[in-house]
N, C-alpha and C positions, 0 to 999 in steps of 0.2 A: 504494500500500500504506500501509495503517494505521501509524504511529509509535507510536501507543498501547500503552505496555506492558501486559498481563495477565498475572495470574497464569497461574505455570509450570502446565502441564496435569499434568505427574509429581507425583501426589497419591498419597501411600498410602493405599491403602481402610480403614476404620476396623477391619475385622476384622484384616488383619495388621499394622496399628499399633499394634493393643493385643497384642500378640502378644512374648512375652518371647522373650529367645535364650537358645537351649539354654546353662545355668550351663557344665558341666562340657566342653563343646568351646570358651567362650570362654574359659573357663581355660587347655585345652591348645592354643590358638592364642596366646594368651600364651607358655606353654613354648616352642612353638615358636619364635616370632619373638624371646625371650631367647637362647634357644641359639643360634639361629643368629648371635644378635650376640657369639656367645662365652662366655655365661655358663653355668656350671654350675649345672642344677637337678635337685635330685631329685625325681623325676616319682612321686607319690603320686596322679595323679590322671588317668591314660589307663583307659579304660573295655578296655582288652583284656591279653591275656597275650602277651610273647613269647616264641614259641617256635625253635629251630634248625630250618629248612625248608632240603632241596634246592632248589637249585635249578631252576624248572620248566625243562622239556624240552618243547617242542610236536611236536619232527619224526616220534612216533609219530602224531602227529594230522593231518599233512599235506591226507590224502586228504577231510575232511571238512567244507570251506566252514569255514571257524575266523574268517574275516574277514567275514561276511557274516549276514543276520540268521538268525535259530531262533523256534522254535517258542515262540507268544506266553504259553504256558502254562507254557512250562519247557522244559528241553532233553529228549524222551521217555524217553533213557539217562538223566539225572539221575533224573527220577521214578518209575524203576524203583529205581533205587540205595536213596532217601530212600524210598522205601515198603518195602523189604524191611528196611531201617534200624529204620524204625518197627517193623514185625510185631514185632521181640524185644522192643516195650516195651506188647507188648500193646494195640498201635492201628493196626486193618485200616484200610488205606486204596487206595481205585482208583487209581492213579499216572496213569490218563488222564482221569478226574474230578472226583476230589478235594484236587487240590496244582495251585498257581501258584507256578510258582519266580519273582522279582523280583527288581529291585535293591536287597537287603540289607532284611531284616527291619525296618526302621522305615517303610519305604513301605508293606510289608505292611500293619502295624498301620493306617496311615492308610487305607490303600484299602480292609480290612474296614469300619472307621468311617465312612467315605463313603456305603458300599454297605449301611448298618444304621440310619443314624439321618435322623431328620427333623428341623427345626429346632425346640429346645426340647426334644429328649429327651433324659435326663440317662444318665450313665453311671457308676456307681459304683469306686472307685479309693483301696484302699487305701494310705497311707503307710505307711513311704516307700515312693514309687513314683518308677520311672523316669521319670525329669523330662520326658521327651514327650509323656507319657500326656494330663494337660490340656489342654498345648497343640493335638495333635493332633483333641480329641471339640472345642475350641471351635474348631478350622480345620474342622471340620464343621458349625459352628453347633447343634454338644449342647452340654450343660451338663455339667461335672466336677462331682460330688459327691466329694467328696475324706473318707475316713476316719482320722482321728486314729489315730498309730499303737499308742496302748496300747489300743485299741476288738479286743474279741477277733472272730475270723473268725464267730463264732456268735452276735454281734451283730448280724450285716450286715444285717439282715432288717428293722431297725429305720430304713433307708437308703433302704429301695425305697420310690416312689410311682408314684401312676399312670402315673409319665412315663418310671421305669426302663426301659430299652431293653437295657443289657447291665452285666458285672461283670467288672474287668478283674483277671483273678490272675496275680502275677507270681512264678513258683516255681521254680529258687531265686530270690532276692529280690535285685536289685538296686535296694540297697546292702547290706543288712542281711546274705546269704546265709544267711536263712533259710528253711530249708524245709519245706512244709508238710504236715502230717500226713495220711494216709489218712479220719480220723473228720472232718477243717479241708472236705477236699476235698468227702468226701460230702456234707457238709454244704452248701457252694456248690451241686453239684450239683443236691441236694433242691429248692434254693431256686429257682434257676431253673427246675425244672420247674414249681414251684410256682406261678410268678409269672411264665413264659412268657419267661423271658430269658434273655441271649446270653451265655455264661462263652467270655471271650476268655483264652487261655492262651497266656501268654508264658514261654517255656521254654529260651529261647537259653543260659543253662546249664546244661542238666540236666545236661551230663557234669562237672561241676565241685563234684562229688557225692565226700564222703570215702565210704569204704564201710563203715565204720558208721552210717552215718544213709540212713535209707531214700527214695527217689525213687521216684513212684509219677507218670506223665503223666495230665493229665487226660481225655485223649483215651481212656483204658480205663476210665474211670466211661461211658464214652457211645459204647461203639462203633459205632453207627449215625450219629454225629454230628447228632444230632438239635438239639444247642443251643449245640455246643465248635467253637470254632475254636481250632487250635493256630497259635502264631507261632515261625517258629524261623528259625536262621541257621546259615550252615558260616563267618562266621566268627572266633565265638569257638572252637568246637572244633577245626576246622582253624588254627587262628593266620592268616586269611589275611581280616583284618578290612576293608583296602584293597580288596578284588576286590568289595564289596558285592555278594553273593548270598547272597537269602533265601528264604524259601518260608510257606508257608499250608496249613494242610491244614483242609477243610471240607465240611461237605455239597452236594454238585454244587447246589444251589439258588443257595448263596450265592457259591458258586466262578464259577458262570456270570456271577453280576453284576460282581465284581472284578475277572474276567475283560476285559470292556470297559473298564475303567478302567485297567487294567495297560495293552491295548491302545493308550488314548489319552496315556497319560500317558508310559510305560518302552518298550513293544512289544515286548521282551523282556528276559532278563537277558544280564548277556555271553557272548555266543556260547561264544568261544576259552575263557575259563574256565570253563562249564558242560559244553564236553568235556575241559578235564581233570578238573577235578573226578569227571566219571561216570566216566574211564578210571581215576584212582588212587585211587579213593574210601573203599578198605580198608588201600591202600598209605598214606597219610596218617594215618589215623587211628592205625596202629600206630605213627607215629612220635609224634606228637602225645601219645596217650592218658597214656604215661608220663610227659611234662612237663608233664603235667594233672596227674596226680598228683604231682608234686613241689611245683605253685605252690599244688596245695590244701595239701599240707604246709607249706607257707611261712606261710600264714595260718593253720595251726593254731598253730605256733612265733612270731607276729608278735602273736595271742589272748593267748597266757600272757607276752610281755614288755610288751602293754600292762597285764593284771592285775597281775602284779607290781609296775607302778609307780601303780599306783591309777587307771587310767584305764578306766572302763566301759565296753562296747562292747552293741550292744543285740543279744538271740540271735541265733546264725547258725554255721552250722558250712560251708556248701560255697559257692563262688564265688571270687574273689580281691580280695575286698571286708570290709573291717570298716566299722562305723557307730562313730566312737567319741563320746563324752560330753566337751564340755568341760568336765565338772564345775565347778567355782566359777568359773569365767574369767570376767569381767566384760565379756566382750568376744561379741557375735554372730555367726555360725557365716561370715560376710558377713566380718565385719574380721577375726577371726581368720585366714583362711585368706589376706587379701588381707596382712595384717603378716605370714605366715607366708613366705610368696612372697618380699617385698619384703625383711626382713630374715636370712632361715634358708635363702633357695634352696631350698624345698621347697615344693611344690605337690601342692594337696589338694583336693576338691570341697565347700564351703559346703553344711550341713547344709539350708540354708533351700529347696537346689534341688530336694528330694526331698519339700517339704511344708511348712507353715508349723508340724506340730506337732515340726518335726527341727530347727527354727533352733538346740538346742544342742546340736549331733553334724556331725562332717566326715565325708565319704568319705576310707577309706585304701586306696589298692588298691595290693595287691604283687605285679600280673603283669608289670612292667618295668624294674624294677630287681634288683639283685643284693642276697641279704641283707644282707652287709654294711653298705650304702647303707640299705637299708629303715630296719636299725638305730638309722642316724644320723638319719633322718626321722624315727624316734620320738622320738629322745632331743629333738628340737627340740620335736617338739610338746607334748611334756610342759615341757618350757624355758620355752615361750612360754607353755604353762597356771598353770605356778606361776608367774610375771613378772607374770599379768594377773589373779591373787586377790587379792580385798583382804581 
């Protein structure tokens, strides 16, 4: 045998070495491994809400293989549930054709883009967008067109070329929770008919809607599903973020292709939680819905103490998310939130994650702390903004 050393063969392929890690999980993997060294942090920056859940119970489920795999499509009780779900929001859907339940909504979003694009077609993507978005259309080998977030929705048209393939809307809007108007929507709509593209609709909050601001899915501009894919998850509105199950609802064309993909990559979603889920699927959301309503309240009450101290935030009324303004802070949305951390035990998401046109705005999300707490997380961020004006 050869003494010759060689280079190691463990070479990372040039596509996922250029590949950035998702900002706002290697921030909360920071949180995590602080805390568990003891440290107290205020966590400004978990992408989900907590809520008070019972404790699951399986032993009504006994009789139904809970340990073994389901159906690669979805569990057929879930997508009975999730379709008659849908019908109140005004978007028919076949629960035996048109829905892949999967392992939590962001595989979703990737296995539509897999199953959509060829190498070099672009995908257009409003800021701030959810920081996967890019990542995910170049682990396809598309190209992110990324839109500047003051570019109005009835700009977008000026976006598309020959190579547009699809238009990623994200409503409400993580970070900003903004959401978009019925004239915003049609408008997308038109466009892709116009122009023969794919409106991916990411909806994972819609319930995190005040009820003065109106929610409208894009899936009832297109009930035929001729050009909408919706992306959604149980869970942000169930609080049961850990259990990763998502789903897709789509035209059987494109469901069939995702389909094999799901196949080879997940093979199904979790058994044992896809039948609770389909058993308590009404029973959950009554408990949820109201502490939906309180943490959207919390962001409404979190809006006016950051106004009142001069701190802008950019529109949004529903989610559990503000985008706020560093206003003068001489510091990038990158160091700010990294001194915020390091000196204030508060942790927030780097405005730069969501788009190069947001590097002066943090993520604040207040779905896991207690007001109180939130409080004291503003009063630091505002601390550190006047500290870093010159």
């Amino acid at each position: 045998m050869s003494s010759v050393r060689t280079e190691s063969p463990i070479r990372p392929s040039s596509l996922v070495d250029s590949t950035a890690q998702a900002l706002s999980i290697k921030y909360n993997n920071l949180v995590y491994e602080l805390s568990a060294a003891g440290r107290d942090i205020i966590t400004l920056s978990l992408g989900e809400a907590f809520f008070g859940l019972p404790l699951p119970r399986f032993d009504d489920l006994a009789a139904h293989g809970l340990h073994h795999y389901s159906h690669s499509r979805g569990l057929p009780e879930l997508r009975q549930r999730l379709a008659g779900y849908w019908a109140d929001f005004d978007v028919p859907v076949d629960p035996d054709t048109e829905i892949v339940v999967t392992a939590g909504s962001k595989v979703a979003i990737y296995m539509v883009l897999l199953a959509l694009l060829e190498p070099g077609d672009e995908v257009i993507v409003p800021e701030p967008f959810w920081l996967s978005y890019p990542e995910q259309v170049r682990l396809c080998r598309g190209v992110p067109v990324m839109v500047p977030h003051d570019v109005s929705v009835f700009d977008l048209a000026r976006y598309v070329t020959p190579r547009t393939r699809a238009i990623v809307i994200n409503n409400p809007n993580n970070p900003s929770g903004r959401v978009h108007t019925d004239a915003e929507l049609e408008f997308v709509h038109d466009l892709a008919d116009a122009r023969g593209l794919v409106v991916i609709a990411d909806e994972a909050y819609h319930e995190f809607v005040p009820p003065e601001t109106p929610f409208r899915a894009c899936g009832s501009f297109d009930p035929e599903l001729r050009h909408t894919v919706t992306i959604n998850s149980m869970s942000k509105n169930y609080g049961v973020s850990g259990w990763r199950i998502g789903y897709l609802i789509a035209h059987r064309t494109l469901v069939d292709q995702v389909l094999k993909i799901n196949q080879h990559l997940i093979t199904c979603a979790p058994t044992i939680l896809s039948w609770y889920l389909a058993e308590h699927f009404d029973d959950i959301l009554a408990v949820t819905r109201p502490q939906i309503r309180r943490v959207v309240e919390l962001r409404r009450e979190v809006a006016g103490q950051l106004a009142d101290i001069g701190i802008e935030t950019l529109p949004g009324s529903a989610t559990f998310y503000l985008f706020a303004s560093l206003g003068r802070s001489t510091l990038d949305s990158m160091e700010f939130a990294t001194r915020l951390l390091r000196e204030s035990s508060v942790s927030v998401v780097a405005g730069i994650a969501y788009g190069d046109s947001c590097d002066r705005h943090i993520r604040v999300s207040v779905g896991t702390e207690s007001p109180y707490r939130v409080a004291r997380g503003i009063a630091a961020i505002r601390d550190l903004i006047d500290a870093t004006t010159s």
